[in-house]
Biopython code that builds the backbone (N, CA, C, O; Angstrom):
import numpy as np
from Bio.PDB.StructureBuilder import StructureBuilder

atoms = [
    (1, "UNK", "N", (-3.588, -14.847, -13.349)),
    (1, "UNK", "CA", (-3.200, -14.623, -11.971)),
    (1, "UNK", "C", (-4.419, -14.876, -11.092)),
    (1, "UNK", "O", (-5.511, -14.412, -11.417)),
    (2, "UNK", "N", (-4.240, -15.685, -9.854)),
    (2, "UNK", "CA", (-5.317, -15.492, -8.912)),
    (2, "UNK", "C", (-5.436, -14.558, -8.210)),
    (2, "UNK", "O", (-4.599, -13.677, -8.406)),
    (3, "UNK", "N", (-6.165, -14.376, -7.434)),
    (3, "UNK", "CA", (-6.136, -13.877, -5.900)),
    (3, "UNK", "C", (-5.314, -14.050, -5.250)),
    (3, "UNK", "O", (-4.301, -13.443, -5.598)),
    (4, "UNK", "N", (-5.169, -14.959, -3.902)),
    (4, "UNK", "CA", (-4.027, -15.336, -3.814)),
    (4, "UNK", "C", (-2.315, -14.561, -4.209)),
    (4, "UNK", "O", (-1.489, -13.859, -3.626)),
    (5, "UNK", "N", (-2.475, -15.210, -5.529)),
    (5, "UNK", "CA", (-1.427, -14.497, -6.130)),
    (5, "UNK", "C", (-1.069, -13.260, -6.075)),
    (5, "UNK", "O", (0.078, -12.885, -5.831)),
    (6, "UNK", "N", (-2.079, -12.502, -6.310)),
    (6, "UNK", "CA", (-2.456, -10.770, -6.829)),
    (6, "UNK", "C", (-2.331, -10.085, -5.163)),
    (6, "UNK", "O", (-1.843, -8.982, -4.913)),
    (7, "UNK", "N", (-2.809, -10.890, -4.315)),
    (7, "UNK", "CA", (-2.541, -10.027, -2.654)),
    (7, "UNK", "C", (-1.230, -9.969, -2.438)),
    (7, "UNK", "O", (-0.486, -8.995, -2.317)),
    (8, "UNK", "N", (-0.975, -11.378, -2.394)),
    (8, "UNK", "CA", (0.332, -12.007, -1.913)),
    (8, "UNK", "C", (1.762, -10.626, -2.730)),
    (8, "UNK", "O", (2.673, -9.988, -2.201)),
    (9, "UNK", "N", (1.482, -10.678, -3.521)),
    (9, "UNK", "CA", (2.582, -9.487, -4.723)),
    (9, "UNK", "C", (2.156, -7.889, -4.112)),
    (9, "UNK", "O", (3.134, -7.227, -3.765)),
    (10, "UNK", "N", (0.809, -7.226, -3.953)),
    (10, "UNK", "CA", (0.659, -6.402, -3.081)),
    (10, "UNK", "C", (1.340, -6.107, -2.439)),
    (10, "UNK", "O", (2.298, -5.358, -2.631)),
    (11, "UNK", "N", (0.844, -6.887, -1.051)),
    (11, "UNK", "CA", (0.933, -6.483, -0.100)),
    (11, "UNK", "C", (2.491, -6.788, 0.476)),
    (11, "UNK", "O", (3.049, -6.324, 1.471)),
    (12, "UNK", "N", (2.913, -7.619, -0.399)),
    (12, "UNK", "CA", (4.618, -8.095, -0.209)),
    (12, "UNK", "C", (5.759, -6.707, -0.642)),
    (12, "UNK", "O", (6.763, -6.285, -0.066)),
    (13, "UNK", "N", (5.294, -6.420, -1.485)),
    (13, "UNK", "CA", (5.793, -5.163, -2.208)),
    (13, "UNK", "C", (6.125, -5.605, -3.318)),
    (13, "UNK", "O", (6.681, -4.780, -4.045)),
    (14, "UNK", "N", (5.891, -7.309, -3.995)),
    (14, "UNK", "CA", (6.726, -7.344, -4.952)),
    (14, "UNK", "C", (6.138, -7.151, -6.374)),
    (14, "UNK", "O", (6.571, -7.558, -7.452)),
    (15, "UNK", "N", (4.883, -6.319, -6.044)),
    (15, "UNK", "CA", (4.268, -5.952, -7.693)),
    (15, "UNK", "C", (4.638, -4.274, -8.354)),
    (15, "UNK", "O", (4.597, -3.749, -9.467)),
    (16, "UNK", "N", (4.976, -3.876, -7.069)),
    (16, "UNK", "CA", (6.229, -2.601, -7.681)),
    (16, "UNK", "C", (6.963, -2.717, -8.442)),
    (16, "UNK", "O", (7.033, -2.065, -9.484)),
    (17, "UNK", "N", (8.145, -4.156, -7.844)),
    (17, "UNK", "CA", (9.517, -4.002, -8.794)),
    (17, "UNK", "C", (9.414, -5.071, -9.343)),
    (17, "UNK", "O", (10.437, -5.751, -9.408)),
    (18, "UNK", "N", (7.868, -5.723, -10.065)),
    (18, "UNK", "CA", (7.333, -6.872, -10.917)),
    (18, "UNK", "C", (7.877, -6.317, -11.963)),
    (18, "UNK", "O", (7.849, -5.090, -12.053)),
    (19, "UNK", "N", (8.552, -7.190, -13.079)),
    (19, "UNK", "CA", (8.333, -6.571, -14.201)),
    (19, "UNK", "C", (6.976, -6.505, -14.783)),
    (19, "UNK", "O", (5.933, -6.956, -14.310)),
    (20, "UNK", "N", (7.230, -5.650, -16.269)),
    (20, "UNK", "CA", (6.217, -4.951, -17.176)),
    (20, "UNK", "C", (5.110, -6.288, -17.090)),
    (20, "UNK", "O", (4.004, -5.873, -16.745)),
    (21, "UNK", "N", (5.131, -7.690, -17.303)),
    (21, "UNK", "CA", (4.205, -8.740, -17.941)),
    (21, "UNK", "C", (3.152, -9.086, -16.975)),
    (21, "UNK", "O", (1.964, -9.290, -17.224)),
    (22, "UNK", "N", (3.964, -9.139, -15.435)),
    (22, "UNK", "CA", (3.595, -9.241, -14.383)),
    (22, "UNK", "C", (2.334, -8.223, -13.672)),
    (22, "UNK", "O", (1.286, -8.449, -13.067)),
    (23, "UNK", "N", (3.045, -7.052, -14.094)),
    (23, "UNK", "CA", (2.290, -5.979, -13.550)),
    (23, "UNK", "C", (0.486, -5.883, -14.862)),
    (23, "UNK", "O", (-0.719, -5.649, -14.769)),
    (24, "UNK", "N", (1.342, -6.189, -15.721)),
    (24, "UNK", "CA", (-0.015, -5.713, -16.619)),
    (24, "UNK", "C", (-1.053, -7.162, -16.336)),
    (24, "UNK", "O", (-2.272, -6.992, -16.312)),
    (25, "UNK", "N", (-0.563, -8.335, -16.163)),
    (25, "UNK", "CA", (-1.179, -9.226, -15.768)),
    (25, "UNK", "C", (-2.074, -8.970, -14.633)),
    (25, "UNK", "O", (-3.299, -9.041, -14.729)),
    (26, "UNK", "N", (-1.231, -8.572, -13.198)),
    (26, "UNK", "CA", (-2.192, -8.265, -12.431)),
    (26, "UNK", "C", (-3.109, -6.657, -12.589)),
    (26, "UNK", "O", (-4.200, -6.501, -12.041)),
    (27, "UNK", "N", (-2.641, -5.901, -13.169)),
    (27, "UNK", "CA", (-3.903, -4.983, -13.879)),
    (27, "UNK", "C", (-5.093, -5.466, -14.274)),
    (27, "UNK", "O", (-6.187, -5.082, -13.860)),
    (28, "UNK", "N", (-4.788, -6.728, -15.475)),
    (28, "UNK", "CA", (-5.827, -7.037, -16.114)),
    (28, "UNK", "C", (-7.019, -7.855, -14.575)),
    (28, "UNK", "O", (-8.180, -7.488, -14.393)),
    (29, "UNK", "N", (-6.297, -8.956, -13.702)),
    (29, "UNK", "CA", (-6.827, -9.323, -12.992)),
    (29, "UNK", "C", (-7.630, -8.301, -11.728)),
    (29, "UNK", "O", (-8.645, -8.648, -11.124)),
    (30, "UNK", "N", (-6.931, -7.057, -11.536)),
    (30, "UNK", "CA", (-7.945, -6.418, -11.120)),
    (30, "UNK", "C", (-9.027, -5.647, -11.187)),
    (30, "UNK", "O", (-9.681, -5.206, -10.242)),
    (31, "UNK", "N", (-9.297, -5.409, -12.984)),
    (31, "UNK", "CA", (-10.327, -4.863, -13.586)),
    (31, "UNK", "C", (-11.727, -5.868, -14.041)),
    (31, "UNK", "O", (-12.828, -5.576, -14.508)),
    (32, "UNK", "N", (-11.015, -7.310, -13.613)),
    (32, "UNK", "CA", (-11.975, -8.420, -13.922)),
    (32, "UNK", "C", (-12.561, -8.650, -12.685)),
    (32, "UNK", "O", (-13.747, -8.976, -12.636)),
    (33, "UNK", "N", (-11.673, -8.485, -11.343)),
    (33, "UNK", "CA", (-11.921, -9.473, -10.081)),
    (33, "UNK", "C", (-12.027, -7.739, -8.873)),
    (33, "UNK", "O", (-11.312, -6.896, -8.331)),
    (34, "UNK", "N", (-13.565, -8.173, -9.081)),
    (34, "UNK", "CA", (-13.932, -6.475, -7.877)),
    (34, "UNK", "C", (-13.668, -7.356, -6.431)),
    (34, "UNK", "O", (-14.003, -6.477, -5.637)),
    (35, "UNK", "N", (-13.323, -8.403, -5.665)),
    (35, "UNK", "CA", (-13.033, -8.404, -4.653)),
    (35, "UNK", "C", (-11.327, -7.937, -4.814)),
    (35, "UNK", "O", (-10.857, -7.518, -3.756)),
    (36, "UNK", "N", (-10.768, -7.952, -5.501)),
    (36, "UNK", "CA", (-9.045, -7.637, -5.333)),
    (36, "UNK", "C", (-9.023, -6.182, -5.632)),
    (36, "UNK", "O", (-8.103, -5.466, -5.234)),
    (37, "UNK", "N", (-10.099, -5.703, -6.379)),
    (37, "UNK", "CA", (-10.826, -4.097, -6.547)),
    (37, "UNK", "C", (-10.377, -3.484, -4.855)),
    (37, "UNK", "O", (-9.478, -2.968, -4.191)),
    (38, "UNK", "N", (-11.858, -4.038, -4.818)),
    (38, "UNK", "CA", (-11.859, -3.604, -3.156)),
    (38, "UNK", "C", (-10.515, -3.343, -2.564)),
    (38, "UNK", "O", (-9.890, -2.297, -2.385)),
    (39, "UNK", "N", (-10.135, -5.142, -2.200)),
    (39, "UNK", "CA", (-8.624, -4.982, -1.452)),
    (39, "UNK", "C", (-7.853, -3.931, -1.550)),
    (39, "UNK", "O", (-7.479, -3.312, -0.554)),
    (40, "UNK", "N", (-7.470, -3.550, -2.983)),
    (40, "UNK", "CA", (-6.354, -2.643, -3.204)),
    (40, "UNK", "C", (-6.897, -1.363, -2.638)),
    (40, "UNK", "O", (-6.186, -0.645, -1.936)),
    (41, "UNK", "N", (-8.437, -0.988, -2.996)),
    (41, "UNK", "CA", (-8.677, 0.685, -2.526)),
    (41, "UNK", "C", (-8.658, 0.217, -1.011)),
    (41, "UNK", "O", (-7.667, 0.725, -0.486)),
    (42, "UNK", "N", (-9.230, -0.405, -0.280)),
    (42, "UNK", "CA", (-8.621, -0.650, 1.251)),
    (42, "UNK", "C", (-7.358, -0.744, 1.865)),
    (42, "UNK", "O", (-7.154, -0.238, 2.969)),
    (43, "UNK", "N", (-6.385, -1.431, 1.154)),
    (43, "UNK", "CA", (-5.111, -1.272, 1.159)),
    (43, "UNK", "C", (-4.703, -0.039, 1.204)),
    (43, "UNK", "O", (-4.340, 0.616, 2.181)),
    (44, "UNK", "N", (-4.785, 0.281, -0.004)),
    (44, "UNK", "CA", (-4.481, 2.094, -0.510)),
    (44, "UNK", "C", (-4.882, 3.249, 0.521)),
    (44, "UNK", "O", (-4.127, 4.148, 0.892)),
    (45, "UNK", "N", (-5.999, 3.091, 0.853)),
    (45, "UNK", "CA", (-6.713, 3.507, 2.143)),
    (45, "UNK", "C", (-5.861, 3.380, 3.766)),
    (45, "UNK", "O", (-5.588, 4.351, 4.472)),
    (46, "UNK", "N", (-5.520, 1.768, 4.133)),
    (46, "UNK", "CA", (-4.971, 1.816, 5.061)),
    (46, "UNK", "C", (-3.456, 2.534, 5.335)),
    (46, "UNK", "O", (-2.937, 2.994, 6.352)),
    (47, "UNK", "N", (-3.055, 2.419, 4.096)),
    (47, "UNK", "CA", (-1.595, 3.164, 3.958)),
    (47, "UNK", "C", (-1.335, 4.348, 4.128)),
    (47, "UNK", "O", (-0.313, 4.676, 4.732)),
    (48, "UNK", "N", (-2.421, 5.475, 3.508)),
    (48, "UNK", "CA", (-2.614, 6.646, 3.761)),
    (48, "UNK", "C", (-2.556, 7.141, 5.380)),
    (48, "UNK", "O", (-1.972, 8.083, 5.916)),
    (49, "UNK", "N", (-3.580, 5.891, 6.000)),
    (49, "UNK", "CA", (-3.722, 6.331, 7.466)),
    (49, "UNK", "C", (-2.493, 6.341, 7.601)),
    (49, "UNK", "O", (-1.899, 7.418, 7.547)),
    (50, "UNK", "N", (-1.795, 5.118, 7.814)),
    (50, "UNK", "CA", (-0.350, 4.887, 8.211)),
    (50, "UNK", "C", (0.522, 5.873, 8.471)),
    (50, "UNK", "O", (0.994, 6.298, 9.525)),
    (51, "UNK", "N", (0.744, 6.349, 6.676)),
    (51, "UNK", "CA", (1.338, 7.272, 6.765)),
    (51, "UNK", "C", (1.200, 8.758, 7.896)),
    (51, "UNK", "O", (1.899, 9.362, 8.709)),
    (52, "UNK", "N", (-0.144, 8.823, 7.317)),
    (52, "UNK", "CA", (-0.541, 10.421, 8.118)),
    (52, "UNK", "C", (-0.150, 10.118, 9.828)),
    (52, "UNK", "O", (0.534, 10.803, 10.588)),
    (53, "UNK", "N", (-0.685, 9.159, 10.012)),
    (53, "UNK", "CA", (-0.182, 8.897, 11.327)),
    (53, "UNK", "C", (1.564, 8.816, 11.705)),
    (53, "UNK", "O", (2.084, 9.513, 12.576)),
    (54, "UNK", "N", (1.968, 8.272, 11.241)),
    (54, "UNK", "CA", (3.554, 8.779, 11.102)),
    (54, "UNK", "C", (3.810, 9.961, 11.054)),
    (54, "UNK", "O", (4.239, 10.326, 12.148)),
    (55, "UNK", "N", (3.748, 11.042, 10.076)),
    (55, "UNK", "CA", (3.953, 12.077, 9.975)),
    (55, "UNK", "C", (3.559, 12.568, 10.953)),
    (55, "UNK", "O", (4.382, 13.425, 11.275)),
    (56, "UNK", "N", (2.509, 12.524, 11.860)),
    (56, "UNK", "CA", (1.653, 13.245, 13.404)),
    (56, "UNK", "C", (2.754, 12.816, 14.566)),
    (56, "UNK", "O", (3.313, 13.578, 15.354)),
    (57, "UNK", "N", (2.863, 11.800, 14.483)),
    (57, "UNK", "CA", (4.201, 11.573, 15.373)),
    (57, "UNK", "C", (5.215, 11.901, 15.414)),
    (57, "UNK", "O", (5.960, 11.893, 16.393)),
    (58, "UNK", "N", (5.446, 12.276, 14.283)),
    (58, "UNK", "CA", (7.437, 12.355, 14.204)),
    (58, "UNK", "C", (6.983, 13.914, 14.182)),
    (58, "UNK", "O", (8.036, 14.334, 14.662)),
    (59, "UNK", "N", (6.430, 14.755, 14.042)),
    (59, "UNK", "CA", (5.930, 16.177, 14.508)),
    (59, "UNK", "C", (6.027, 16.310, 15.637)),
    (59, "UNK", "O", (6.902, 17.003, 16.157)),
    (60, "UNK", "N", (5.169, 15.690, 16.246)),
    (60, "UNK", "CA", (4.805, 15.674, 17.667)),
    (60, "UNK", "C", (5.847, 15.456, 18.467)),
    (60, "UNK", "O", (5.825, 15.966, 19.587)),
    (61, "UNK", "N", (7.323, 14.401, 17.926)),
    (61, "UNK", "CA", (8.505, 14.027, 18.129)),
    (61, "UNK", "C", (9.368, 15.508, 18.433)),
    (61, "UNK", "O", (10.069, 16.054, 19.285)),
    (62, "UNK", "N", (8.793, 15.710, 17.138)),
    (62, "UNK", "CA", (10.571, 17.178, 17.106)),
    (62, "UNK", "C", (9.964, 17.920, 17.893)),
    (62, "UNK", "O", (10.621, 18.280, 18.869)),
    (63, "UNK", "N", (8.423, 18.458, 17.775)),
    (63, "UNK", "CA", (8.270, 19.345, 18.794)),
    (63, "UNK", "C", (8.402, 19.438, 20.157)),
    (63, "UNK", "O", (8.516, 20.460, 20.834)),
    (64, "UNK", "N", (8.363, 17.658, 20.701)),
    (64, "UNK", "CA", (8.992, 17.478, 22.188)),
    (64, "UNK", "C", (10.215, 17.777, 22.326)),
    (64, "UNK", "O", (10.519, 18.114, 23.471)),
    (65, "UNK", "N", (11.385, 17.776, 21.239)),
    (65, "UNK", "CA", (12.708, 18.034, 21.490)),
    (65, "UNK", "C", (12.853, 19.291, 21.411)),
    (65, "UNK", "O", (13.650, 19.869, 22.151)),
    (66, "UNK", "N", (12.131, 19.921, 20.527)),
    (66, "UNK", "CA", (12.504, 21.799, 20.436)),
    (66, "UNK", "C", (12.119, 22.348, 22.110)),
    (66, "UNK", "O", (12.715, 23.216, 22.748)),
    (67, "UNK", "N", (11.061, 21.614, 22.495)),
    (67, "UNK", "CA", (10.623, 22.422, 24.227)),
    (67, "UNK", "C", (11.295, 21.820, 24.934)),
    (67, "UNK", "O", (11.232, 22.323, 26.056)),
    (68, "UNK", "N", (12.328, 20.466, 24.886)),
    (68, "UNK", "CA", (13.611, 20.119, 25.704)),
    (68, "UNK", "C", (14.974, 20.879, 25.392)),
    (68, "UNK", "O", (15.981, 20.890, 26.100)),
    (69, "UNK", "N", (14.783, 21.492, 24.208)),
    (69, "UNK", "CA", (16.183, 21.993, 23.974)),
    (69, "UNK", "C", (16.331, 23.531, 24.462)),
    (69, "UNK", "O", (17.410, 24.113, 24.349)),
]
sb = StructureBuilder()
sb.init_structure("model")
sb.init_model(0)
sb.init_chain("A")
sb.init_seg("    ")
for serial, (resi, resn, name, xyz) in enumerate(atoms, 1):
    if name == "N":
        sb.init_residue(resn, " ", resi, " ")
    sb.init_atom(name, np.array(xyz, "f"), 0.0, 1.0, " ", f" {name:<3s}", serial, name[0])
structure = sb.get_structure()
């Protein structure tokens, strides 16, 4: 697997519902290749924000409707 390859499946979502050959393939390619290292803990990283930030909003959401209701 390249690079290329190995983001592209990431960040697409499609190394989730990769099968078993696929997935262990890009395993192996990211224990060899520390720039796709990186990517993923940055990735992994940006998602977290994402999330948390979502969750702060949709809080911040209901609590505007509980002081309208």
């Amino acid at each position: 697997m390249k690079c290329k390859q190995y983001i592209f499946q990431l960040t697409s979502g499609q190394l989730a519902d990769a099968p078993l050959g696929v997935k262990l393939e890009a395993r192996l390619h990211r224990l060899q290749c520390r720039h796709c290292r990186a990517f993923t803990h940055n990735d992994q990283a940006l998602q977290h924000v994402m999330n948390t930030y979502r969750e702060h909003t949709q809080r911040a959401d209901e609590s505007k409707q509980d002081q309208v209701d």
